[in-house]
C-alpha positions as CSV (number, residue, x, y, z in Angstrom):
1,X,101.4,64.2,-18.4
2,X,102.5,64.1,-14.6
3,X,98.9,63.2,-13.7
4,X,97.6,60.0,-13.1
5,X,96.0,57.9,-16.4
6,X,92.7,56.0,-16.4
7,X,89.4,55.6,-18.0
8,X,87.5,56.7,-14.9
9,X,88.6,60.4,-15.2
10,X,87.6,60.6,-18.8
11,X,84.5,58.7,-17.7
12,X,83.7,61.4,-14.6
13,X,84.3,64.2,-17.5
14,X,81.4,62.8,-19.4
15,X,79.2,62.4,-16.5
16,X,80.1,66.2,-15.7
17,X,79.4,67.3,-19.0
18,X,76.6,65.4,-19.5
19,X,74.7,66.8,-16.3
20,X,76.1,70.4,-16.7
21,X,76.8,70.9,-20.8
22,X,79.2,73.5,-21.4
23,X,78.7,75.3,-17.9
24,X,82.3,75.0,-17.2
25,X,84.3,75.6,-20.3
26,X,86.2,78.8,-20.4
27,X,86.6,79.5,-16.2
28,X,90.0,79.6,-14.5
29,X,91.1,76.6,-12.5
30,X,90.1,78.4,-9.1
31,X,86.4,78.3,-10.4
32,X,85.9,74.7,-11.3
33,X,88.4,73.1,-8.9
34,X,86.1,73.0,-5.7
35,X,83.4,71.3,-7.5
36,X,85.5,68.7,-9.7
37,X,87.1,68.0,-6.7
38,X,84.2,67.2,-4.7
39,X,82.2,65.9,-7.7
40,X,85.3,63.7,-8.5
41,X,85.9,62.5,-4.9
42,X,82.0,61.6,-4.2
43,X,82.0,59.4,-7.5
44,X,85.3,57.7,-7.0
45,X,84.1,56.6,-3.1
46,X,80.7,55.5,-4.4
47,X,82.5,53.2,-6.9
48,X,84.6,51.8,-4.3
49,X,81.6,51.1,-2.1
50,X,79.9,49.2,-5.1
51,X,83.3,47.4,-6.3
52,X,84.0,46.4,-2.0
53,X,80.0,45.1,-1.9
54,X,81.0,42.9,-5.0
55,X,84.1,41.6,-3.0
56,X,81.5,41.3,0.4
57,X,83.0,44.0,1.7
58,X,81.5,46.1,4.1
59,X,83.1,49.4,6.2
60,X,80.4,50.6,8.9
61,X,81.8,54.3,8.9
62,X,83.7,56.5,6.2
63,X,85.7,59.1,7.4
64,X,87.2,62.2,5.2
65,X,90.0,63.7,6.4
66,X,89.2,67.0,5.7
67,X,87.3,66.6,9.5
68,X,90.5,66.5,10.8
69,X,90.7,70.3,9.9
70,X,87.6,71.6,10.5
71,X,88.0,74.0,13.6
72,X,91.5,73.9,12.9
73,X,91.4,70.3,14.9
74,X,95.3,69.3,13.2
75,X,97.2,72.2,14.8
76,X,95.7,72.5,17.6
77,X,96.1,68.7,18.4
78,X,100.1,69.8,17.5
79,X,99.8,73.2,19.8
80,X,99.3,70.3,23.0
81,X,101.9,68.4,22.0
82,X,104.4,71.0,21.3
83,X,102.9,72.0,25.0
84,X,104.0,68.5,26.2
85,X,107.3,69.0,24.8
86,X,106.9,66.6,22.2
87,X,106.8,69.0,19.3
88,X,109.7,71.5,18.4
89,X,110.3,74.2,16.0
90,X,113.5,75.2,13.5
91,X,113.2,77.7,11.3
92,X,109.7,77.9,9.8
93,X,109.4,73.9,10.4
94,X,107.6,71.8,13.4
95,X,108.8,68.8,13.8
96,X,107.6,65.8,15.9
97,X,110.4,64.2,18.4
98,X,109.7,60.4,17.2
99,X,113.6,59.6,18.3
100,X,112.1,60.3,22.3
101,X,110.1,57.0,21.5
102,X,112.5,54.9,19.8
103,X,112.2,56.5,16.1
104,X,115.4,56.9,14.4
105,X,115.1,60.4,13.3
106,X,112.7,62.8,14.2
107,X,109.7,64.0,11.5
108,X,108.4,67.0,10.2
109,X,104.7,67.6,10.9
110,X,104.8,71.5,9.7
111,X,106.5,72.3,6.6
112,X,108.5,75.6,6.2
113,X,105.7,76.2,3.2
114,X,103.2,76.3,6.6
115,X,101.3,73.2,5.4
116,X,100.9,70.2,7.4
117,X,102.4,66.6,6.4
118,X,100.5,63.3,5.9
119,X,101.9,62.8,9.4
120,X,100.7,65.1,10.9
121,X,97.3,64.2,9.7
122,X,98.1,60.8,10.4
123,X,98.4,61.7,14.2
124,X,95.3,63.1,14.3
125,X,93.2,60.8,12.6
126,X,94.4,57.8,15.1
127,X,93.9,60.1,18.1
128,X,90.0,60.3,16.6
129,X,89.7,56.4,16.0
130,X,91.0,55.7,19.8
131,X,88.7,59.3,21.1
132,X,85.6,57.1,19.6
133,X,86.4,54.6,22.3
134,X,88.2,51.9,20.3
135,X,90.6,50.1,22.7
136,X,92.4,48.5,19.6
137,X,93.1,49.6,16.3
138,X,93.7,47.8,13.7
139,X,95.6,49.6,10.4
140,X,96.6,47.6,7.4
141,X,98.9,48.9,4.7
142,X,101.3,48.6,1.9
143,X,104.8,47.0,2.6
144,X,106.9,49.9,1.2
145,X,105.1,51.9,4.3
146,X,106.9,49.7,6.6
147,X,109.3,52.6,7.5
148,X,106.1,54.5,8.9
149,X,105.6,52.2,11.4
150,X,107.6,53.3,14.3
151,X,106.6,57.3,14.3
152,X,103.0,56.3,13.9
153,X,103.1,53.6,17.2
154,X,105.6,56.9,18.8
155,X,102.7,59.3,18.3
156,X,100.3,57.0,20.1
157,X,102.4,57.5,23.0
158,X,103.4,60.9,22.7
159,X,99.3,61.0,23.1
160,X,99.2,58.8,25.9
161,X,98.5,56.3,24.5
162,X,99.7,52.0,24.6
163,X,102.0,51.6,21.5
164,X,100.1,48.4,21.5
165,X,96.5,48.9,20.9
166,X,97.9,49.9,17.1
167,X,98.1,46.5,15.2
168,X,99.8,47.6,11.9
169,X,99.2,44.8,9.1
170,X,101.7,45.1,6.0
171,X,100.5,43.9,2.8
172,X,102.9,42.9,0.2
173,X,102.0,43.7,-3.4
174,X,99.9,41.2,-5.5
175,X,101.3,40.2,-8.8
176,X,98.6,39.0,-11.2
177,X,99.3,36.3,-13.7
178,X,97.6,35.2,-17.0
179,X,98.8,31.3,-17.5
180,X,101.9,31.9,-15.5
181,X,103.1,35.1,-17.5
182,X,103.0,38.6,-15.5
183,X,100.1,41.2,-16.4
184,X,101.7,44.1,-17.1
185,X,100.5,47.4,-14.8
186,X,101.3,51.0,-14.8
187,X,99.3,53.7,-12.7
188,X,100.8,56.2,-14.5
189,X,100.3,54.5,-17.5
190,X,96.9,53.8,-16.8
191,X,97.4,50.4,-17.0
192,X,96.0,48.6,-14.6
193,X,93.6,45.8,-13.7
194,X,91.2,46.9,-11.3
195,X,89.5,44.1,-8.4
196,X,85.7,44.9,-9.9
197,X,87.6,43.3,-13.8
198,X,89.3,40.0,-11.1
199,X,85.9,39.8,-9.9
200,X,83.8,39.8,-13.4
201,X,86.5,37.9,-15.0
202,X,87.5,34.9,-12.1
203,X,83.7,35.8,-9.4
204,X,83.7,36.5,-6.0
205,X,84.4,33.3,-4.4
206,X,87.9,33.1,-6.4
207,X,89.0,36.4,-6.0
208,X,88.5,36.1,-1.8
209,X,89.9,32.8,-1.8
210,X,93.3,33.3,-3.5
211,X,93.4,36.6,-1.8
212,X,93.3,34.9,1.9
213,X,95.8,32.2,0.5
214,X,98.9,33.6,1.8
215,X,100.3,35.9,4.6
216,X,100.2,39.4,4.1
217,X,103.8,39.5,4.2
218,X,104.4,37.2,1.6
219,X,104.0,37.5,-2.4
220,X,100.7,36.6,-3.9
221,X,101.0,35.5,-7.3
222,X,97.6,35.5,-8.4
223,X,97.2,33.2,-11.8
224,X,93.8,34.8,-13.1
225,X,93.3,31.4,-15.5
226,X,94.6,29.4,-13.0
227,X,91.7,31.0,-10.7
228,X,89.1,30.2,-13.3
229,X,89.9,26.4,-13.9
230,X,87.4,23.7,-12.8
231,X,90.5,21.7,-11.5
232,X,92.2,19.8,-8.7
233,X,95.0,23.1,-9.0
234,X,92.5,25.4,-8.8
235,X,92.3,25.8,-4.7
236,X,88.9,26.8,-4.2
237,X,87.6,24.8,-6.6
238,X,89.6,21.8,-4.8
239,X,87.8,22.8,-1.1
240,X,84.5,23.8,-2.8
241,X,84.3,20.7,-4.8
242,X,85.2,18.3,-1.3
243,X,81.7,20.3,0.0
244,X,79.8,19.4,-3.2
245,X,80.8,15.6,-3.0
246,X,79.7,15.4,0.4
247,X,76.1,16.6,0.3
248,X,76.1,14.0,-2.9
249,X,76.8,11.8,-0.2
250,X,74.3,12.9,2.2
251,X,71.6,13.3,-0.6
252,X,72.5,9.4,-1.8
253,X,71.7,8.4,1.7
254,X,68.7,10.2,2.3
255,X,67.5,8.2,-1.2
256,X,68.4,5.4,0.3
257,X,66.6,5.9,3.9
258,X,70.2,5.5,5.7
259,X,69.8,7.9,8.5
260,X,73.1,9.9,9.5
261,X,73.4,9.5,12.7
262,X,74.4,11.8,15.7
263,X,77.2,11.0,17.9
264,X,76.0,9.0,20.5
265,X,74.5,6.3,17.6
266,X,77.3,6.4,15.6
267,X,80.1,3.6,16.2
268,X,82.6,5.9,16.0
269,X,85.7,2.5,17.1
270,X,84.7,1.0,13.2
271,X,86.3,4.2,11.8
272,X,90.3,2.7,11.9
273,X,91.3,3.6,8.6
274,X,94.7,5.4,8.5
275,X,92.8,8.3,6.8
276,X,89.5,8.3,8.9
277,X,91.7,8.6,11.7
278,X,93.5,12.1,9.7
279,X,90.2,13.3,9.0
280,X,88.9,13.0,12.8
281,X,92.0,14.6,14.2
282,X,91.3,16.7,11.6
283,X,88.0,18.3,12.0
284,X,88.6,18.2,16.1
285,X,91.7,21.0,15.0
286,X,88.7,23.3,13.4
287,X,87.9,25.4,16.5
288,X,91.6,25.7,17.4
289,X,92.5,26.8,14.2
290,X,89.9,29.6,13.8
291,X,90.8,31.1,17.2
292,X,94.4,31.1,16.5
293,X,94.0,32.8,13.1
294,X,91.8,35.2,14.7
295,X,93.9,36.3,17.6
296,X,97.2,36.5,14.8
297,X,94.6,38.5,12.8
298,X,95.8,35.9,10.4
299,X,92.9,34.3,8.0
300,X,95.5,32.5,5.4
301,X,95.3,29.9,8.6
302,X,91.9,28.9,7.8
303,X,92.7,28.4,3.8
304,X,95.5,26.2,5.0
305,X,93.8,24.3,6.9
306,X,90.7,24.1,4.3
307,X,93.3,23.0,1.7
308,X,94.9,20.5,4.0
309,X,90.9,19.1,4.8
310,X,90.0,18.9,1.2
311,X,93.0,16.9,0.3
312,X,92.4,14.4,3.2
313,X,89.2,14.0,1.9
314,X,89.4,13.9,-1.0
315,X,91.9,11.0,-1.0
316,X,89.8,9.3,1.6
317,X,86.8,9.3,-1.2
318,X,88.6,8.0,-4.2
319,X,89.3,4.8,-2.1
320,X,86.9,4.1,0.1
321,X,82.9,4.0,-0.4
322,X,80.5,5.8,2.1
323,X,77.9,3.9,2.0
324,X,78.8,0.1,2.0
325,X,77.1,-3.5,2.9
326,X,77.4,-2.7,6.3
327,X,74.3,-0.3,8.1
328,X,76.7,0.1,11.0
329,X,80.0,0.9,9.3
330,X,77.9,2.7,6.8
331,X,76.4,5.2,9.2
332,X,79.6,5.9,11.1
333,X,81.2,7.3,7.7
334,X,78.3,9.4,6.9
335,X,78.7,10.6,10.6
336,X,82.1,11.3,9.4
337,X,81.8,13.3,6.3
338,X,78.7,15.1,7.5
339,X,81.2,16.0,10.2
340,X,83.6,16.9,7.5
341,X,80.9,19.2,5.7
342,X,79.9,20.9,8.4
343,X,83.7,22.2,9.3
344,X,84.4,22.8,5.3
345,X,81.1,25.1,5.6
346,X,81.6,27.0,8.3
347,X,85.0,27.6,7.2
348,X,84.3,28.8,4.2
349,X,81.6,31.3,5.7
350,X,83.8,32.5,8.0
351,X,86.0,33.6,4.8
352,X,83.0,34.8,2.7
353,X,83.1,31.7,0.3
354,X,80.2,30.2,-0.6
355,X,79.7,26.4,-0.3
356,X,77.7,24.9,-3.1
357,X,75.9,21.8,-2.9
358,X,76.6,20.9,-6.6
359,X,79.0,21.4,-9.0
């Protein structure tokens, strides 16, 4: 077949035939296609919806593009620009003059057909986003689109617009491992694996973690056993785990009736340790950290530096006691670690991570 293969569209034919019996069997194509299509499209979104909740996902608008041609609103965003000069026709095509803005070749926004491209669309979608009043936009897509990027960020100036305020994210494919060998995935095949099966199969706090573990211009091998193990490998489970040992901590002390103290009690100069020094430079990098990934619109920063925390700390632990003979030393290190949990818990709420207090 030279449609695509899945489960879900034999599962939407049940649901269809289910609600409607054998209403549609026998009518032409141009009967039934209006309603599949809709029927088909409002199923699919409200499946994504549920599978992006899982994830902790959350868009606060959802925009169809068939409101970009309502009243016409597509060619008559192309009649002004072909107005301004930036639009030309040859033959029975329109194109766009991308090359006036640095493109390498021009683009076609009206076939000969009469139909308009993705591009075309394209234009007018991002002309709606900055018309809403959004002084920044931010798009991410697949890598192999990378060769869209420079008639897109031309359009936005053929509109009037700052080049600029268009951030364009590429995302490189994720390969998914099972113990180090490749899943095997064809969409035309119908063989895939979809995020709600890494979600059921790995849970939520995996599947965000590995996700934010690189750039989004570098290859992701994601290792789906890997991502399950209760291990030192395992990342999250190495960051999560630092978090769990350090309320142990905190808890001990509370038995105890050793107060942590705040930082004007705590002798902060009995702290000279090779590694408590680390793990105060450390946690003082947190705020710079987080700003910087923001402003790069790069979150892998903050899983760095989470892994890079974690492994400090963890170290730190396996040789040196907490709570020792000594009230004064004692209370500094809880002071310390407290510090310590505090930064690997915000951290990992800034990434949508949970941070358990046992494991």
């Amino acid at each position: 077949s030279d449609h695509y293969q899945g489960d879900y569209i034999s599962g939407l034919a049940k649901e269809i035939l289910s609600k409607d019996g054998d209403r549609y069997r026998g009518k032409s194509e141009d009967e039934v296609l209006p309603f599949f299509t809709a029927y088909g499209a409002g199923s699919i979104l409200e499946g994504i919806k549920d599978d992006l909740g899982s994830f902790g996902v959350f868009f606060d608008c959802y925009f169809s593009e068939g409101e970009l041609y309502k009243d016409d609103g597509v060619m008559k965003l192309l009649d002004r620009l072909r107005e301004q000069g930036h639009v030309y026709r040859e033959g029975d095509t329109l194109w766009f003059r991308s090359t006036a803005f640095g493109d390498e070749k021009d683009r076609v926004v009206i076939r000969d057909t009469g139909t308009p491209t993705y591009f075309a669309a394209d234009i007018a979608y991002h002309k709606n986003k900055f018309d809403r009043g959004f002084d920044l936009v931010i798009d991410v897509w697949g890598a192999d689109h990378h060769g869209y990027v420079p008639r897109l960020k031309a359009s936005i100036e053929a509109l009037g617009g700052n080049k600029d305020d268009l951030k364009i994210i590429l995302v490189q494919l994720v390969s998914l491992l099972r113990d180090g060998k490749p899943v095997a995935m064809s969409t035309r095949a119908g063989e895939y694996v979809t995020l709600r099966q890494v979600i059921d199969e790995v849970g939520r706090d995996a599947a965000r973690y590995n996700f934010l573990m690189r750039r989004s211009d570098s290859q992701l091998d994601f290792d789906l056993e890997l991502a399950k193990r209760q291990s030192n490998e395992n990342p999250v489970y190495y960051v999560q785990y630092a978090h769990a040992r350090i309320a142990s901590i905190t808890r001990m002390a509370a038995e105890r009736g050793v107060e942590i103290p705040g930082g004007d009690d705590a002798e902060l100069n009995l702290l000279t340790l090779p590694e408590e020094i680390q793990l105060i430079k450390s946690v003082i990098r947190f705020p710079e950290i987080v700003e910087g990934a923001a402003k790069a619109l790069e979150p892998h920063r903050v899983t760095f530096y989470l892994n890079e925390l974690a492994g400090i700390f963890h170290s730190y632990y396996n040789k040196n006691r907490v709570i020792t003979d000594d009230p004064a030393l004692s209370r500094a290190r809880l002071f310390l670690v407290n510090s310590i949990g505090h930064v690997l818990r915000n951290a990992l709420g800034i990434l949508g991570v949970s941070a358990p207090e046992k494991m």
